[in-house]
Backbone as CSV, one residue per row, in Angstrom:
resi,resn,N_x,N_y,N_z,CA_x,CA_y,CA_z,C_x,C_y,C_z
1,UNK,0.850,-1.168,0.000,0.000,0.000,0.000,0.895,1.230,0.000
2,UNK,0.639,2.208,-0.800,1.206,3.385,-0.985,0.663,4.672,-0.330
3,UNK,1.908,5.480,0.593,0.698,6.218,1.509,1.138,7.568,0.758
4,UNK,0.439,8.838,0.096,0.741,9.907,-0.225,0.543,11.004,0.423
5,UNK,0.142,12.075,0.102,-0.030,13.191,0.262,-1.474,13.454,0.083
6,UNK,-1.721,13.740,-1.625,-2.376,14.168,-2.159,-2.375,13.274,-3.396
7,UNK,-3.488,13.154,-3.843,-4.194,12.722,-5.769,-4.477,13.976,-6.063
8,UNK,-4.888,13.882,-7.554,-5.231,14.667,-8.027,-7.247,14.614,-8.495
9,UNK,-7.877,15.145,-7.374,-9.494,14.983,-7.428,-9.814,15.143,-8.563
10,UNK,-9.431,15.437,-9.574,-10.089,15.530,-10.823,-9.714,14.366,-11.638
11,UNK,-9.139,13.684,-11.022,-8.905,12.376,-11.718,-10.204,10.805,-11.785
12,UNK,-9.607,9.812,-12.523,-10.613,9.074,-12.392,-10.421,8.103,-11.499
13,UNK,-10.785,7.202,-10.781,-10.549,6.225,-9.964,-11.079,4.954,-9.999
14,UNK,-10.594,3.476,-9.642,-11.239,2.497,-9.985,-12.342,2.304,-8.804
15,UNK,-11.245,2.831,-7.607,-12.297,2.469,-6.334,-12.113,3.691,-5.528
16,UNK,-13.054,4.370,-4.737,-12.748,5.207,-3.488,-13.474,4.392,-2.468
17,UNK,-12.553,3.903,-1.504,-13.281,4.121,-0.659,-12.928,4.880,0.608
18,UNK,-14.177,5.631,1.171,-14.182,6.951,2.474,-14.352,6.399,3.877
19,UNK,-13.278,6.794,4.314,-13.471,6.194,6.099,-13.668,7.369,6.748
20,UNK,-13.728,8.400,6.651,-14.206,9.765,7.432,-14.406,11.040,6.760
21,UNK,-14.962,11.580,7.519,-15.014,13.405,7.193,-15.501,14.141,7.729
22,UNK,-14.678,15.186,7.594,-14.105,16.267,8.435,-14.809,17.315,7.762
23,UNK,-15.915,18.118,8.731,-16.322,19.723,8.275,-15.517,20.342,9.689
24,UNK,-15.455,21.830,9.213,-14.573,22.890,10.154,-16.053,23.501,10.078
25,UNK,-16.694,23.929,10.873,-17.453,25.331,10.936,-17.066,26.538,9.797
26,UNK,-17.881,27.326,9.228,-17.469,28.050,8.522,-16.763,27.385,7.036
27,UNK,-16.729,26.796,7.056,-15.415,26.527,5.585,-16.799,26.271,4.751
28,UNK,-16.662,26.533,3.043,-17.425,26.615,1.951,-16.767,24.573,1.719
29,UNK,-16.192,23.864,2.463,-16.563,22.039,1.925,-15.732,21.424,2.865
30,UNK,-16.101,20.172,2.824,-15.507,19.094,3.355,-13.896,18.851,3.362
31,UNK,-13.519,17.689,4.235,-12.665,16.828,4.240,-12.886,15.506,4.051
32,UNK,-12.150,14.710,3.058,-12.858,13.778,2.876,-11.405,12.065,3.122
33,UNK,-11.462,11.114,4.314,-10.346,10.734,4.194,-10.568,9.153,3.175
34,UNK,-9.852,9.131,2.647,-10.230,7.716,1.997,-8.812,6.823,1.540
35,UNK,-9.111,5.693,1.006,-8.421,4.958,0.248,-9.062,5.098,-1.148
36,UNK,-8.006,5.118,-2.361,-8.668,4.812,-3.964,-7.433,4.089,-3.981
37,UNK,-8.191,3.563,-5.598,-7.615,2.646,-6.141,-7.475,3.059,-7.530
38,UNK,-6.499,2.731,-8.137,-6.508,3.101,-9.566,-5.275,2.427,-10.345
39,UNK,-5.034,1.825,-11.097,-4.654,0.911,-11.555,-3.854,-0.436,-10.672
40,UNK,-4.811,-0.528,-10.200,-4.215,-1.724,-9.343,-3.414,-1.155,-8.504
41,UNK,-3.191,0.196,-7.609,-2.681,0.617,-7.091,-3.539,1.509,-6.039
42,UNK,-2.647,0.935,-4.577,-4.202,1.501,-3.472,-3.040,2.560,-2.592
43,UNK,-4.249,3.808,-2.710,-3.191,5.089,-1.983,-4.146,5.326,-0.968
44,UNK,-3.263,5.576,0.263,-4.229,6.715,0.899,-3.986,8.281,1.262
45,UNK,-5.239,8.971,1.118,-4.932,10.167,0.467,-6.525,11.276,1.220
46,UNK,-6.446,12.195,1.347,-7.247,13.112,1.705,-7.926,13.851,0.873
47,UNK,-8.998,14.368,0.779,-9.193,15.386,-0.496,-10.152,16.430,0.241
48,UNK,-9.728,17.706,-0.228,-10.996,18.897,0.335,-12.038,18.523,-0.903
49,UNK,-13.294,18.589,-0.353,-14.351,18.589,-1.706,-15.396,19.578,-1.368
50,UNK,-15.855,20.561,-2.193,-16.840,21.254,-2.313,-18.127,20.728,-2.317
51,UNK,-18.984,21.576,-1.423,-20.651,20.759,-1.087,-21.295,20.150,-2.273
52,UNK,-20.736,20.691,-3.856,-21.678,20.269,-4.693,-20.753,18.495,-5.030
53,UNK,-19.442,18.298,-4.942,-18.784,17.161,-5.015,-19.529,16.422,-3.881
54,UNK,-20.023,16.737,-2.787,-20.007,16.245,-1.566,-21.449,15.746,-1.901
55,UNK,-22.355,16.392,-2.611,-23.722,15.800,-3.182,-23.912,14.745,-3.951
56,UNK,-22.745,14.958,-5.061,-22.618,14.014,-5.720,-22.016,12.618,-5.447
57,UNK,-21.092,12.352,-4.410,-21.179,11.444,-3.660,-22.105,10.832,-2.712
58,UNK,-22.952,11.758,-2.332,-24.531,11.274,-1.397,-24.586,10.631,-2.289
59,UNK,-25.320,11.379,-3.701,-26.482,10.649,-4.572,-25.906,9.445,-5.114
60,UNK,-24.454,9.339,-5.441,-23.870,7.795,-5.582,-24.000,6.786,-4.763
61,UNK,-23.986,7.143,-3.443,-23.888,6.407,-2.090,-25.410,5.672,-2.450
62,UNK,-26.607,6.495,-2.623,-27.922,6.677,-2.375,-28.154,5.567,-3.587
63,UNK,-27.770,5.661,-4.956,-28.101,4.531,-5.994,-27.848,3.145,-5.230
64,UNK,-26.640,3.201,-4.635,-26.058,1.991,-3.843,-27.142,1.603,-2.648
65,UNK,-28.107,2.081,-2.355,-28.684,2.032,-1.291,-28.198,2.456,-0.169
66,UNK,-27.179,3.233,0.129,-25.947,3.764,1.428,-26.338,5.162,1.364
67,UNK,-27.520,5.270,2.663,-27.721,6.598,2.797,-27.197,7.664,4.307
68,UNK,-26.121,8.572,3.749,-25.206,8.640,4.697,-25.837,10.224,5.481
69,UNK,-26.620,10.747,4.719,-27.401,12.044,5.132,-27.740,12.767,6.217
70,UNK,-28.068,11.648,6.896,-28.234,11.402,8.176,-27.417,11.685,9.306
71,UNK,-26.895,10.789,9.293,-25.123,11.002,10.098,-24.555,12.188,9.454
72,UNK,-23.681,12.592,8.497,-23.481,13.877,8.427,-24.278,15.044,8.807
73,UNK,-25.469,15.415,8.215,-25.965,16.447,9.143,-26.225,16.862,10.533
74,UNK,-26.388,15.024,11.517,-26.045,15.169,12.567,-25.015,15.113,13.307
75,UNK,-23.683,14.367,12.960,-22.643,14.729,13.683,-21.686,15.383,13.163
76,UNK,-22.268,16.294,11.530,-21.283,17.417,11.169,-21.548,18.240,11.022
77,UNK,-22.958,18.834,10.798,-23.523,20.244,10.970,-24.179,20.814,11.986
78,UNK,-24.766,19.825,12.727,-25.584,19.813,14.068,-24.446,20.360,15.276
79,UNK,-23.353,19.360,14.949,-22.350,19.561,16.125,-22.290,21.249,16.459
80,UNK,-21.691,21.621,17.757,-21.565,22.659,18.340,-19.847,23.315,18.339
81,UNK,-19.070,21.557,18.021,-18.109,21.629,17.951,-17.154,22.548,16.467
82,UNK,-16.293,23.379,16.764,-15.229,23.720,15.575,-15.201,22.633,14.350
83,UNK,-14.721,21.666,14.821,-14.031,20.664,13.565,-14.883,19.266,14.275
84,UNK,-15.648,18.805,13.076,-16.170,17.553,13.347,-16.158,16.440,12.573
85,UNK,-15.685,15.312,13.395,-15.253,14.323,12.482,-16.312,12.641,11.835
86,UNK,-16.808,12.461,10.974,-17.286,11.172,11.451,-16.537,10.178,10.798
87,UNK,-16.556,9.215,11.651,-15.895,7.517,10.940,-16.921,7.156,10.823
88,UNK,-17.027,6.886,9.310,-17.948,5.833,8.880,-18.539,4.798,9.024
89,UNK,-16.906,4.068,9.083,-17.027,2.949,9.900,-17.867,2.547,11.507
90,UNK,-18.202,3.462,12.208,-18.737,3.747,13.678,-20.010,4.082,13.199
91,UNK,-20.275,4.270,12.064,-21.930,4.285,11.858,-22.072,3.744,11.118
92,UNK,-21.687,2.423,10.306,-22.218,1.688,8.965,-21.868,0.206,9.417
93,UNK,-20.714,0.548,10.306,-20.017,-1.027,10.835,-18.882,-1.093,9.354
94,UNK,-18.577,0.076,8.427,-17.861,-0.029,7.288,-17.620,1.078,6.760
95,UNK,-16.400,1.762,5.956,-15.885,2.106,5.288,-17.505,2.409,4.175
96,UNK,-17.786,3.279,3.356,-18.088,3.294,2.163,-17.241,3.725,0.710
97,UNK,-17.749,2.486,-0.350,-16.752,2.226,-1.395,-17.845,2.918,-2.786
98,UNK,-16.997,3.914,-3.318,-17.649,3.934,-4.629,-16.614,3.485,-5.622
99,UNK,-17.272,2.893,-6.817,-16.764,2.028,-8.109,-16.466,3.115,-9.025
100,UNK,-15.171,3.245,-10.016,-15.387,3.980,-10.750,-15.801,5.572,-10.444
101,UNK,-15.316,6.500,-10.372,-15.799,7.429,-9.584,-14.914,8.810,-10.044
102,UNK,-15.128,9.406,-10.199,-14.382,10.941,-10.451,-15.040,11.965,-9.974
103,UNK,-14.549,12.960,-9.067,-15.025,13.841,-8.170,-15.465,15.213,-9.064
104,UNK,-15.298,15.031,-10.473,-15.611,15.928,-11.508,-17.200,15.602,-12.657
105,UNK,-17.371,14.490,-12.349,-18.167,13.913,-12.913,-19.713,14.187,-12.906
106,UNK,-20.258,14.623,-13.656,-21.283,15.475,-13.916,-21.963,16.699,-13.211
107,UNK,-20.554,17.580,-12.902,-20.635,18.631,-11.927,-20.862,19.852,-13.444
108,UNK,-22.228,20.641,-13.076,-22.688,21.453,-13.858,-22.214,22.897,-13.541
């Protein structure tokens, strides 16, 4: 496993999958921590994503039947706290994986 820095979000990916994320109060998007995959090669890597990227991953989640809506608005917008974090994993019992996936992908 290869640990980086940074990808490049506008890229394409075979697999993401997200084990947390991070809103700050105030900030215009997310933190998003994950593993991808992309040519047979698994990084882990962070990405800031803007609310409308951050939709478009709901509504992917949501085809999958993985509706995460819930938990984020309550333990990341609700919170009282500065910086709030959720593990996924602590509310799904798992990681969520999207297939194929580009964080650019039908952003209007």
């Amino acid at each position: 496993m290869n640990t980086i820095v940074s990808l490049n979000s506008t890229a394409y990916y075979d697999k993401m999958e997200i084990t947390h994320i991070v809103y700050e109060k105030g900030d215009d998007g997310l933190l998003i921590a994950c593993k991808v995959e992309n040519n047979n090669k698994l990084f882990y890597t962070n990405f800031s994503i803007s609310f409308s990227q951050f939709n478009q991953i709901i509504s992917k989640l949501m085809q999958k039947g993985i509706d995460i809506y819930e938990a984020v608005n309550k333990k990341l917008f609700q919170s009282s706290a500065i910086i709030s974090e959720l593990d996924l994993s602590k509310v799904y019992g798992s990681s969520v994986v999207l297939n194929e996936f580009s964080l650019l992908q039908n952003v209007a």
